[in-house]
PDBQT receptor file of N, H, CA, C and O in Angstrom, charges set to zero:
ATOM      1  N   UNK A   1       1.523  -6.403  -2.384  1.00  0.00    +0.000 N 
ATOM      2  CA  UNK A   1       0.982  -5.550  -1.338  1.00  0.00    +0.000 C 
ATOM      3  C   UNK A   1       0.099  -4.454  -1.917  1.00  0.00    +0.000 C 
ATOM      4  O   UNK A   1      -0.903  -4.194  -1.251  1.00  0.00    +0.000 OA
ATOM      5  N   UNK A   2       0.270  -3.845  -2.908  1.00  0.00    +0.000 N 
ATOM      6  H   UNK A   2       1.085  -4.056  -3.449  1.00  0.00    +0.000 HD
ATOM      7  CA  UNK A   2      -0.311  -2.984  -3.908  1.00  0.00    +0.000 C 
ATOM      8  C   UNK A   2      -1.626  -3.930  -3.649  1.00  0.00    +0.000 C 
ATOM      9  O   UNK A   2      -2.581  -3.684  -2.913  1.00  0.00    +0.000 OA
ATOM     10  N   UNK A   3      -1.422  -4.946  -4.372  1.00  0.00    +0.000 N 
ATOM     11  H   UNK A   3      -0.645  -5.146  -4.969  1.00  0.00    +0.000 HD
ATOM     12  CA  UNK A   3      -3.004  -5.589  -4.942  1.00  0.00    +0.000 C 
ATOM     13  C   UNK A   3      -3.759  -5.476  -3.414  1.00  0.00    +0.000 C 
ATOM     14  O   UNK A   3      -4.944  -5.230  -3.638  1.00  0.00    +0.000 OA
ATOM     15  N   UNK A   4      -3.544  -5.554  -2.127  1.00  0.00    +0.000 N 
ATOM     16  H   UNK A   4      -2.581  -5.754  -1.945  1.00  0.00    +0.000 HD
ATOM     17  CA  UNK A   4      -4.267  -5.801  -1.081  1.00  0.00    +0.000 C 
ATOM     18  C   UNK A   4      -4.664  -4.204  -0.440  1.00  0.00    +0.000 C 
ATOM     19  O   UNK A   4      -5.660  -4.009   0.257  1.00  0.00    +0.000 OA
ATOM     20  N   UNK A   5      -3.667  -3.124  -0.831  1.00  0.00    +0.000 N 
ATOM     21  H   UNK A   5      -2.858  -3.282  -1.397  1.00  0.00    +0.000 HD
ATOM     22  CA  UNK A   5      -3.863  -2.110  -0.735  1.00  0.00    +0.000 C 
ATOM     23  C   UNK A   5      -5.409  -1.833  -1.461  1.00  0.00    +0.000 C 
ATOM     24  O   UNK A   5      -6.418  -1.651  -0.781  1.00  0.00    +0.000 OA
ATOM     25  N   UNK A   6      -5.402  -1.835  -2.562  1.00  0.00    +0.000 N 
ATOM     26  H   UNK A   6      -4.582  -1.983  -3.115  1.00  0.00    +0.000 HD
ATOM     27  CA  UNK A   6      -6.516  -1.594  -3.608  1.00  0.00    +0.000 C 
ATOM     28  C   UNK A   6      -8.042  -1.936  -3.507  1.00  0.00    +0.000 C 
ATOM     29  O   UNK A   6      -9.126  -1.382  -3.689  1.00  0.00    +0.000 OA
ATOM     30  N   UNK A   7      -7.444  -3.370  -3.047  1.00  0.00    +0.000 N 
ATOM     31  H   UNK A   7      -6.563  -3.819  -2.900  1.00  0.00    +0.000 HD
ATOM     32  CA  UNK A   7      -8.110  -4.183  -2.427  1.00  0.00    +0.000 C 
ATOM     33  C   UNK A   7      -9.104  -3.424  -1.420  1.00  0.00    +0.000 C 
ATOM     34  O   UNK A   7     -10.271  -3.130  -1.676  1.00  0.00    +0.000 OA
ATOM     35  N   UNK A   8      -8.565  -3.220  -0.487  1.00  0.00    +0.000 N 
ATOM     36  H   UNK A   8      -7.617  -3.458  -0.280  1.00  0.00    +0.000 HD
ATOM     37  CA  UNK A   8      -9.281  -2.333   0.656  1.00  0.00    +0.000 C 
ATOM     38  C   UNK A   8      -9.729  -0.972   0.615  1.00  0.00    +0.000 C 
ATOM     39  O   UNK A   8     -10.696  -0.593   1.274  1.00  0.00    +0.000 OA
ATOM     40  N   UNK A   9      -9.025  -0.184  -0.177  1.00  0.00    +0.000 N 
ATOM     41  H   UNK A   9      -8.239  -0.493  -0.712  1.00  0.00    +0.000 HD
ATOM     42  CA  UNK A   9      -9.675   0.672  -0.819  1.00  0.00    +0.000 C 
ATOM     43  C   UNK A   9     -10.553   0.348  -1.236  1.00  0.00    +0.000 C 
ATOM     44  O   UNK A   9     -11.300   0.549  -0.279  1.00  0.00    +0.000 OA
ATOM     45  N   UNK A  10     -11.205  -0.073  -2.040  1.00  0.00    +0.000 N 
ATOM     46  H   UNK A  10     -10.599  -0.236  -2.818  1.00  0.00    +0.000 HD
ATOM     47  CA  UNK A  10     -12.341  -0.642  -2.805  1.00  0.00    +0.000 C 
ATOM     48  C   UNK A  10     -13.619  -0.498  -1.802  1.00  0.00    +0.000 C 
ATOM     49  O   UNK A  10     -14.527   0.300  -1.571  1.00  0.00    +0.000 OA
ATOM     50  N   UNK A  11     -13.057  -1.955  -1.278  1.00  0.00    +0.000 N 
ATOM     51  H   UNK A  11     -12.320  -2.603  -1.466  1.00  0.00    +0.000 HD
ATOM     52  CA  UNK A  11     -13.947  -2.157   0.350  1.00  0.00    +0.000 C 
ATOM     53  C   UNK A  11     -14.198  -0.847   1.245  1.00  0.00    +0.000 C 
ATOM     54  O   UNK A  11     -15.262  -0.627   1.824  1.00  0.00    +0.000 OA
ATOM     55  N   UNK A  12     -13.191  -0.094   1.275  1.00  0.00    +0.000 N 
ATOM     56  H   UNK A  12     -12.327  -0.273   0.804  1.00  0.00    +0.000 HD
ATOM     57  CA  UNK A  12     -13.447   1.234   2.236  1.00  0.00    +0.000 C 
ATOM     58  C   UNK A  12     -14.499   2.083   1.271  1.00  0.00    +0.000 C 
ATOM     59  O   UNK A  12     -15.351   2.780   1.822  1.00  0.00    +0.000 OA
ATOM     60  N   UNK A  13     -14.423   2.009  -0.272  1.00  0.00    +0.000 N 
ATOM     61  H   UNK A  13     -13.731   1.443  -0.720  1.00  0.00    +0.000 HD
ATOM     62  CA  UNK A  13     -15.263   3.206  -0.984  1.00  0.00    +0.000 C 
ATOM     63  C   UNK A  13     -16.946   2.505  -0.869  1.00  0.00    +0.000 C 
ATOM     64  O   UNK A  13     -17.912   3.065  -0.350  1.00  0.00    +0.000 OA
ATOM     65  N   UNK A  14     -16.927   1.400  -1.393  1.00  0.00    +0.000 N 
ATOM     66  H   UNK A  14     -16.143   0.946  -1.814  1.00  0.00    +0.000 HD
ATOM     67  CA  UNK A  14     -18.260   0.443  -1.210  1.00  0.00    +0.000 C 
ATOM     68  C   UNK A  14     -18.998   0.413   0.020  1.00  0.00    +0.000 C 
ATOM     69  O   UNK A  14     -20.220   0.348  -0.113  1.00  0.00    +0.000 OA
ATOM     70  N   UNK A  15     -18.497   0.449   1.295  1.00  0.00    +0.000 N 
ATOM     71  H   UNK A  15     -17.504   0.502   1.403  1.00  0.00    +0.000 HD
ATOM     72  CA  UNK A  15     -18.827   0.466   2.533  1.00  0.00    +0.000 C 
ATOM     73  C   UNK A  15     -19.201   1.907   2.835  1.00  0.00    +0.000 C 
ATOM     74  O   UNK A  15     -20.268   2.057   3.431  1.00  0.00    +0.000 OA
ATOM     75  N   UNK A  16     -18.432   3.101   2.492  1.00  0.00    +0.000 N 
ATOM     76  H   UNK A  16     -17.566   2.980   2.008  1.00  0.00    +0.000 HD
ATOM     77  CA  UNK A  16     -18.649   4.087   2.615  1.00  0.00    +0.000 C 
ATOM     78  C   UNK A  16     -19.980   4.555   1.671  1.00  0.00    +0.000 C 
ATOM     79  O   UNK A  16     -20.720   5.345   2.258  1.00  0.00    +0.000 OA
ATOM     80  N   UNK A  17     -20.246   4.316   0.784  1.00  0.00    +0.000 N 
ATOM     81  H   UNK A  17     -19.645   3.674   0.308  1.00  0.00    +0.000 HD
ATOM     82  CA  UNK A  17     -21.245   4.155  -0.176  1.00  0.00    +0.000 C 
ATOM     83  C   UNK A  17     -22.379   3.819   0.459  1.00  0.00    +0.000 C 
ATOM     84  O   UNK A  17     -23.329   4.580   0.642  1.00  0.00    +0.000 OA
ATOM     85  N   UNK A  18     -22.282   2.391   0.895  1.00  0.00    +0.000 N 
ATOM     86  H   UNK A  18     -21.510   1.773   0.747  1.00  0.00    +0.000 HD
ATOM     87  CA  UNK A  18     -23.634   2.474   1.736  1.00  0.00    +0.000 C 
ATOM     88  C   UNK A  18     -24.111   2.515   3.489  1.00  0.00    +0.000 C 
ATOM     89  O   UNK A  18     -25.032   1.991   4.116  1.00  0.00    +0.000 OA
ATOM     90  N   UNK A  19     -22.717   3.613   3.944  1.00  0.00    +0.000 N 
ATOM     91  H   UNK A  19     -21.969   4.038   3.435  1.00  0.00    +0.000 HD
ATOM     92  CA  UNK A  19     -23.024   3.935   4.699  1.00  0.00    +0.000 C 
ATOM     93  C   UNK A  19     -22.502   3.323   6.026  1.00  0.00    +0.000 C 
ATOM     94  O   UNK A  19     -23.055   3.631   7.082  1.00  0.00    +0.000 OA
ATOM     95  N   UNK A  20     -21.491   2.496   6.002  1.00  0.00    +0.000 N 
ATOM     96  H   UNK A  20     -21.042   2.245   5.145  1.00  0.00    +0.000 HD
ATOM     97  CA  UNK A  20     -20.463   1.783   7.037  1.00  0.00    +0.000 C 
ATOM     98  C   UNK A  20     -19.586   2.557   6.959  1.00  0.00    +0.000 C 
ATOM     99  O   UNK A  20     -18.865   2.801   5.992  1.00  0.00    +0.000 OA
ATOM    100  N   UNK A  21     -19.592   3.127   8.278  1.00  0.00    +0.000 N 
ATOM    101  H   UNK A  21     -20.179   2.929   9.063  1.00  0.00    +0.000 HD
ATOM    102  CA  UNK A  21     -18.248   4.220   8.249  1.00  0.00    +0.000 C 
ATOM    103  C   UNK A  21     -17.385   3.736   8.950  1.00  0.00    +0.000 C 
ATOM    104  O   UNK A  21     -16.228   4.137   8.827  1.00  0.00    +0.000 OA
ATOM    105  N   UNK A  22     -17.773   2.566  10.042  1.00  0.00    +0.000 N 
ATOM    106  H   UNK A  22     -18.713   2.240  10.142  1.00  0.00    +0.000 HD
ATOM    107  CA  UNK A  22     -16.487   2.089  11.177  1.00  0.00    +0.000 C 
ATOM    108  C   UNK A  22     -15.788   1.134   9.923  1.00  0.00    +0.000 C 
ATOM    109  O   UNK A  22     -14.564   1.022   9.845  1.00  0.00    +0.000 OA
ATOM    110  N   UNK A  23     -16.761   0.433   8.913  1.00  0.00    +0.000 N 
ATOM    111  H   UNK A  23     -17.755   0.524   8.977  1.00  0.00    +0.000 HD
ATOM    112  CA  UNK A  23     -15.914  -0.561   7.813  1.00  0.00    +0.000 C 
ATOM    113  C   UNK A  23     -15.192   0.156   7.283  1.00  0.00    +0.000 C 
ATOM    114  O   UNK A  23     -14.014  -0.115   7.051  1.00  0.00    +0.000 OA
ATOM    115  N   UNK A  24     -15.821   1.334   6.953  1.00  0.00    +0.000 N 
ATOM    116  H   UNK A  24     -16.778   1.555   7.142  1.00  0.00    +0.000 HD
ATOM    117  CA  UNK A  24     -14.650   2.259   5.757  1.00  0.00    +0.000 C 
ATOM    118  C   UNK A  24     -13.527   2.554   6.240  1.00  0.00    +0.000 C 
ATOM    119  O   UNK A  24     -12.355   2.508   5.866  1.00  0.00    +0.000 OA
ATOM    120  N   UNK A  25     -14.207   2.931   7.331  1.00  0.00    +0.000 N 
ATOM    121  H   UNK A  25     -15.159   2.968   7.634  1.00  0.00    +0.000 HD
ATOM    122  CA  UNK A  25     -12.790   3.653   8.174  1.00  0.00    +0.000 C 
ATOM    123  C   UNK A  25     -11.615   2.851   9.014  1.00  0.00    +0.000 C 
ATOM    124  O   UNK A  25     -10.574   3.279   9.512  1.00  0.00    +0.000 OA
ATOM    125  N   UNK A  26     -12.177   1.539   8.980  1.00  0.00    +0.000 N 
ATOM    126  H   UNK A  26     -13.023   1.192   8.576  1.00  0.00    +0.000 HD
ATOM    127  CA  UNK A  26     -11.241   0.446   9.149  1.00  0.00    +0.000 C 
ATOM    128  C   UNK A  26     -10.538   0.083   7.961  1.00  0.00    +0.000 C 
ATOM    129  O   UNK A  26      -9.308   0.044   7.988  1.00  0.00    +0.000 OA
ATOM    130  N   UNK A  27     -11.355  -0.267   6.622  1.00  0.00    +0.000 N 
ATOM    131  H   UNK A  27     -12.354  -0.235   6.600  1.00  0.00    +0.000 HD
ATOM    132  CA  UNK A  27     -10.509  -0.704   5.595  1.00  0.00    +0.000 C 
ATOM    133  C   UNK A  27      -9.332   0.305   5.000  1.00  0.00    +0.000 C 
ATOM    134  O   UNK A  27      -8.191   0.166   4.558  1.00  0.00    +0.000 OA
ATOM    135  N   UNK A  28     -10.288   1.437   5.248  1.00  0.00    +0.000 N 
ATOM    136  H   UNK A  28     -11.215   1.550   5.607  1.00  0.00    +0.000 HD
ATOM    137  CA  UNK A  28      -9.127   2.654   4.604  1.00  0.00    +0.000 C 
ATOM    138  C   UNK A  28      -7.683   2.486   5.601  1.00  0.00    +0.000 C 
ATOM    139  O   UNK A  28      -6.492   2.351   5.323  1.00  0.00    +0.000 OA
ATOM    140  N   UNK A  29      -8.300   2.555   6.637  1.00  0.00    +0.000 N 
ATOM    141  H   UNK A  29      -9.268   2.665   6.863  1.00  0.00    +0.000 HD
ATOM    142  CA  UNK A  29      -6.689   2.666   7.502  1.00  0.00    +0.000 C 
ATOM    143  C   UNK A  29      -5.465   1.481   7.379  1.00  0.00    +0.000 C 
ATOM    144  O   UNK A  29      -4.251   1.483   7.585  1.00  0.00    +0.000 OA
ATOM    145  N   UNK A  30      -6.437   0.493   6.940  1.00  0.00    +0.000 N 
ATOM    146  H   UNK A  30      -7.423   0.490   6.773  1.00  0.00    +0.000 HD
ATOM    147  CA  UNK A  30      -5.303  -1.098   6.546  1.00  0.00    +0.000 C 
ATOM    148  C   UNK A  30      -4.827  -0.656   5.240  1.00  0.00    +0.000 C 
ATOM    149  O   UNK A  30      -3.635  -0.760   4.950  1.00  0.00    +0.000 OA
ATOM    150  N   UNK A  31      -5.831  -0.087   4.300  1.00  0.00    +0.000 N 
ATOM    151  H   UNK A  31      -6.799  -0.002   4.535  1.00  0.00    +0.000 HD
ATOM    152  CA  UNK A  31      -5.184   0.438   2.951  1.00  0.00    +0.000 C 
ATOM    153  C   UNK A  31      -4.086   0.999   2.620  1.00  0.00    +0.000 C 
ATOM    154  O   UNK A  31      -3.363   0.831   1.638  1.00  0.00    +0.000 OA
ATOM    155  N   UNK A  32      -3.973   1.989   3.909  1.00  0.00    +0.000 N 
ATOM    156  H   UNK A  32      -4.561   2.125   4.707  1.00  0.00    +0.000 HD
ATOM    157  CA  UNK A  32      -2.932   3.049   3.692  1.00  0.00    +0.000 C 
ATOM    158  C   UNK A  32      -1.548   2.501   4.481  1.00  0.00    +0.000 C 
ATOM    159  O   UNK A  32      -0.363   2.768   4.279  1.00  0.00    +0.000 OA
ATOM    160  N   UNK A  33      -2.032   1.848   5.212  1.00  0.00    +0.000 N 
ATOM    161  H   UNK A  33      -2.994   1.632   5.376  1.00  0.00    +0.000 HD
ATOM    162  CA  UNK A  33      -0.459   1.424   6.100  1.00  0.00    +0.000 C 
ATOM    163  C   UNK A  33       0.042   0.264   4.981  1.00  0.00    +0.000 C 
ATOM    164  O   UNK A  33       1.208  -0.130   4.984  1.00  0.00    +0.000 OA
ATOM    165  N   UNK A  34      -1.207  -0.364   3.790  1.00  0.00    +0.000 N 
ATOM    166  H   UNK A  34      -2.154  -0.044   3.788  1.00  0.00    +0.000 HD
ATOM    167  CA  UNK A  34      -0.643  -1.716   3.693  1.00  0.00    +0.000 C 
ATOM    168  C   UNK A  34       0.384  -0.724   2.053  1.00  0.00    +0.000 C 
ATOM    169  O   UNK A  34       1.203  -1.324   1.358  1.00  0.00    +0.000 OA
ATOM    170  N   UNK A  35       0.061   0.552   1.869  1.00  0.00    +0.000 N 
ATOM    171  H   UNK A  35      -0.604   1.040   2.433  1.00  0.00    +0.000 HD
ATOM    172  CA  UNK A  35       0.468   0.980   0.635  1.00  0.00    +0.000 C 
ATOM    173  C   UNK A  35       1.803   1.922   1.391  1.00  0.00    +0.000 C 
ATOM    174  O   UNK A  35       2.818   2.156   0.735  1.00  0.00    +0.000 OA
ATOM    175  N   UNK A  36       1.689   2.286   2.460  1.00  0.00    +0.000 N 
ATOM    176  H   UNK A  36       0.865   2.096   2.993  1.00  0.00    +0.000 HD
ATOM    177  CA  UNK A  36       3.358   2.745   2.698  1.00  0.00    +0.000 C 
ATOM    178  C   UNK A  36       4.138   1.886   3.021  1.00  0.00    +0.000 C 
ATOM    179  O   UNK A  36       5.340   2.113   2.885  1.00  0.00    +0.000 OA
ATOM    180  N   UNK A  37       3.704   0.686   3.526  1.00  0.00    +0.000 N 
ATOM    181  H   UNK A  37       2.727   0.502   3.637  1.00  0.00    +0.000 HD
ATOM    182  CA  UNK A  37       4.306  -0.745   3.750  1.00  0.00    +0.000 C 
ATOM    183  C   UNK A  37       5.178  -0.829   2.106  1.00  0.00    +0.000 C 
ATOM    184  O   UNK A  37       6.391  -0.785   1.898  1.00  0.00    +0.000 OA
ATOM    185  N   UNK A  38       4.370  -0.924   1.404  1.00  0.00    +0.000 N 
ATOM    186  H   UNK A  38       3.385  -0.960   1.573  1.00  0.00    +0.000 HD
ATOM    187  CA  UNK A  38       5.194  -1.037  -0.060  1.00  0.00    +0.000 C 
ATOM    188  C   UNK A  38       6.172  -0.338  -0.529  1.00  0.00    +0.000 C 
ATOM    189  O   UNK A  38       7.346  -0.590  -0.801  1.00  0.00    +0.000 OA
ATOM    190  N   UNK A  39       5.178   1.047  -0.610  1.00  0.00    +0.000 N 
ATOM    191  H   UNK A  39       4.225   1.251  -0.388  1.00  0.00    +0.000 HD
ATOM    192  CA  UNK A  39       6.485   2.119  -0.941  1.00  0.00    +0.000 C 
ATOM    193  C   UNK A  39       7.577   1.638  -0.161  1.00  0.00    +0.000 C 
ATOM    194  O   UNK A  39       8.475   1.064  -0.777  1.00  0.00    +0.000 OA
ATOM    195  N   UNK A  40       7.684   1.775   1.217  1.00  0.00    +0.000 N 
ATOM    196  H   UNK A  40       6.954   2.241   1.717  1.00  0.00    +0.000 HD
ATOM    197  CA  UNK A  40       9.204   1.795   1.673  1.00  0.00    +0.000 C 
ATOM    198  C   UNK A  40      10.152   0.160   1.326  1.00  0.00    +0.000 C 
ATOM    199  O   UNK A  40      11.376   0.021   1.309  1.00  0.00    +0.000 OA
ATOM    200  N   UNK A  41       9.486  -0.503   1.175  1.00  0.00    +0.000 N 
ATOM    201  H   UNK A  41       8.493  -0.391   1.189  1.00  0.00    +0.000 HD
ATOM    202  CA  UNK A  41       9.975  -1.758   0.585  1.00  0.00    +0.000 C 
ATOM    203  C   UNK A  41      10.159  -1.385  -0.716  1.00  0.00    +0.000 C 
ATOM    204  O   UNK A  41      10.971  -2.176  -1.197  1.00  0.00    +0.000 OA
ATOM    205  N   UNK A  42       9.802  -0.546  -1.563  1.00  0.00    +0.000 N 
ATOM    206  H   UNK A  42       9.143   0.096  -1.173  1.00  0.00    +0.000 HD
ATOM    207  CA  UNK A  42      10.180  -0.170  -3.097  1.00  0.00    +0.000 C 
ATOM    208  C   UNK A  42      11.000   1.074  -3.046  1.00  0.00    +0.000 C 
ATOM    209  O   UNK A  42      11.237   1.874  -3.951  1.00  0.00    +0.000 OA
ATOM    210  N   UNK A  43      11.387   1.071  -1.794  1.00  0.00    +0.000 N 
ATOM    211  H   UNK A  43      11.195   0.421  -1.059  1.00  0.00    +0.000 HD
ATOM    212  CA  UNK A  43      12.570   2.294  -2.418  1.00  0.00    +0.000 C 
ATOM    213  C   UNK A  43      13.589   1.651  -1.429  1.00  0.00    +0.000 C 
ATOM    214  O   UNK A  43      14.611   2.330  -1.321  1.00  0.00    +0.000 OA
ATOM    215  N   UNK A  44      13.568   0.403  -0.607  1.00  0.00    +0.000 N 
ATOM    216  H   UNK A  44      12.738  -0.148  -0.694  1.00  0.00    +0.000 HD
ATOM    217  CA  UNK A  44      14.596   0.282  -0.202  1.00  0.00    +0.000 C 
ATOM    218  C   UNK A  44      15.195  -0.863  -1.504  1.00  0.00    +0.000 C 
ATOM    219  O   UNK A  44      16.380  -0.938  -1.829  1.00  0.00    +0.000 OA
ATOM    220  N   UNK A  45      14.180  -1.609  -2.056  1.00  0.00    +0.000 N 
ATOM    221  H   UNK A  45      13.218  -1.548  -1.792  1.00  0.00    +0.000 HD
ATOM    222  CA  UNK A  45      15.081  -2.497  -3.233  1.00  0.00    +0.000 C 
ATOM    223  C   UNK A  45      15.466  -1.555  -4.004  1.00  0.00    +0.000 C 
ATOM    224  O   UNK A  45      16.594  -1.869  -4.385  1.00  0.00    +0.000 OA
ATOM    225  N   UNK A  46      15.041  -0.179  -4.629  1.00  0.00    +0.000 N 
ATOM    226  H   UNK A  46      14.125   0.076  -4.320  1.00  0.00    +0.000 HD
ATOM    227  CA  UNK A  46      15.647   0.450  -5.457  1.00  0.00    +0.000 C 
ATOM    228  C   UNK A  46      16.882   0.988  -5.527  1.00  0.00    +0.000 C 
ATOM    229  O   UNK A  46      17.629   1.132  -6.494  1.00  0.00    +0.000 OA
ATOM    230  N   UNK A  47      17.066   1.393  -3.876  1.00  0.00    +0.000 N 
ATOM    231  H   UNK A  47      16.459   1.276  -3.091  1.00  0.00    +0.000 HD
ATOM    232  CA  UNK A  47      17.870   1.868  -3.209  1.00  0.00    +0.000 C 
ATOM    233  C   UNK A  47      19.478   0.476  -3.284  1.00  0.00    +0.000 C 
ATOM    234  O   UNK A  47      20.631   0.811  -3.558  1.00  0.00    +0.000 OA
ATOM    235  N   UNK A  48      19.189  -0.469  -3.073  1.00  0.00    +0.000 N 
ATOM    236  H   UNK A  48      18.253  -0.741  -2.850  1.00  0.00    +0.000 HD
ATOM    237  CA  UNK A  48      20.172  -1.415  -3.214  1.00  0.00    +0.000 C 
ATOM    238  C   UNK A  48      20.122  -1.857  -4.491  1.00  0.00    +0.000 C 
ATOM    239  O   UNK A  48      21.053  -2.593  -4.820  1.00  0.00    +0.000 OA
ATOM    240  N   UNK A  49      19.153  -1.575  -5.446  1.00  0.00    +0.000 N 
ATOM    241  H   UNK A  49      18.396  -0.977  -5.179  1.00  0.00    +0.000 HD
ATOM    242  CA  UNK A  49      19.442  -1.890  -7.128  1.00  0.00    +0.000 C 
ATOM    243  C   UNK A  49      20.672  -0.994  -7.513  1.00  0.00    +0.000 C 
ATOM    244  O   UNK A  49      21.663  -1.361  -8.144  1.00  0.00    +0.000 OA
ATOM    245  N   UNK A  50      20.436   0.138  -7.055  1.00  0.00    +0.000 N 
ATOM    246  H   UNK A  50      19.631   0.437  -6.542  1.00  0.00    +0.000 HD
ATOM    247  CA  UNK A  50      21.487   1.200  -7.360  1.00  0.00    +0.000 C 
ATOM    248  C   UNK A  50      22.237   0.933  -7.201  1.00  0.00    +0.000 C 
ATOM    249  O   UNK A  50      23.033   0.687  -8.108  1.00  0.00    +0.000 OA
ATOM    250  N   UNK A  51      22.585   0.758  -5.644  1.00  0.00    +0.000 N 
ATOM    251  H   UNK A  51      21.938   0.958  -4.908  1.00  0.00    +0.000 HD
ATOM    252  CA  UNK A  51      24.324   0.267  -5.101  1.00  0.00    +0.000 C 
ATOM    253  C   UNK A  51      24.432  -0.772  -5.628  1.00  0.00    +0.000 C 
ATOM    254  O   UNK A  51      25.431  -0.642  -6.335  1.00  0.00    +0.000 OA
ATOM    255  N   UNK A  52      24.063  -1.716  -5.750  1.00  0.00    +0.000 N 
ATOM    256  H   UNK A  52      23.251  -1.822  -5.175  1.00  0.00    +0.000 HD
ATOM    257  CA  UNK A  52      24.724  -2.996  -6.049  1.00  0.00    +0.000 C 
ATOM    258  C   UNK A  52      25.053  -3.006  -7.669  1.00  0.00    +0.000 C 
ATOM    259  O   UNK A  52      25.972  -3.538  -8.292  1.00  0.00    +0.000 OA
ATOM    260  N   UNK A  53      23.813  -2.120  -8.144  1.00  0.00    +0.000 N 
ATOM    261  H   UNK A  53      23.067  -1.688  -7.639  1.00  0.00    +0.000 HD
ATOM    262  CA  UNK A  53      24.292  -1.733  -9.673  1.00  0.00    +0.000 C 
ATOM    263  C   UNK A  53      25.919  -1.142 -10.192  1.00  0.00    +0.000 C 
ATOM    264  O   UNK A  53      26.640  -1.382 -11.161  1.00  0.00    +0.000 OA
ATOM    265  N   UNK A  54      26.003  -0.427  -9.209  1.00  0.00    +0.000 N 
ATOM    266  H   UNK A  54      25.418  -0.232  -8.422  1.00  0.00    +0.000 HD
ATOM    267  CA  UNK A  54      27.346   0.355  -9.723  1.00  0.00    +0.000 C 
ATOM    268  C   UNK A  54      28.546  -0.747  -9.240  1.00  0.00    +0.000 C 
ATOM    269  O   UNK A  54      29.525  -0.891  -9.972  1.00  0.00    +0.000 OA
ATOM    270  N   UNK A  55      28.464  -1.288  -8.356  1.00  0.00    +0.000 N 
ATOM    271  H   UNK A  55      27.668  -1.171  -7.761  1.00  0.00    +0.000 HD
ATOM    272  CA  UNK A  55      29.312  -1.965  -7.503  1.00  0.00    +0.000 C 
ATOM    273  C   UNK A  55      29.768  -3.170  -9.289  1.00  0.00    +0.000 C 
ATOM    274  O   UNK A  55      30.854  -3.297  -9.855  1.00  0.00    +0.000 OA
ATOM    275  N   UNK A  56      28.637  -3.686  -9.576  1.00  0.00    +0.000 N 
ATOM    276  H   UNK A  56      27.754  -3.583  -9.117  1.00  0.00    +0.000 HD
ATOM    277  CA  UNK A  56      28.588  -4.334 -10.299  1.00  0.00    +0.000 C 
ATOM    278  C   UNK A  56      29.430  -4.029 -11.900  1.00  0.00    +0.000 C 
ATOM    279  O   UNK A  56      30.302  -4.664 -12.494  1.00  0.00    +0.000 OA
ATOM    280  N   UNK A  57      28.891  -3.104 -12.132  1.00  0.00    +0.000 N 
ATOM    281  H   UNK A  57      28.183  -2.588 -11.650  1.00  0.00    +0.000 HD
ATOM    282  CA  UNK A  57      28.700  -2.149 -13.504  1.00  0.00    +0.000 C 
ATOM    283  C   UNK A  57      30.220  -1.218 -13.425  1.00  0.00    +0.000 C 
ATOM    284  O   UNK A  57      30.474  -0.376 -14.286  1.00  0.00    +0.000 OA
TER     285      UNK A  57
């Protein structure tokens, strides 16, 4: 999800560059939902690495 995040970033800076602001401002907004999309998927596995770590350990 990272890589598609980046991804669109990219696309949002390039577009913005030459001057597509509804592109930028579309790609940026998929960028950012597709990069808190991750985070919270990376702190909920972390979150059960932990527990299940100790449970384990």
């Amino acid at each position: 999800m990272i890589k598609w995040a980046i991804i669109f970033f990219i696309i949002s800076v390039v577009a913005g560059f030459f001057g597509f602001t509804g592109v930028a401002s579309g790609a940026r907004t998929i960028a950012k939902v597709l990069f808190f999309i991750a985070l919270v998927i990376f702190l909920i596995v972390l979150i059960f690495g932990v527990l299940l770590g100790t449970l384990v350990f």
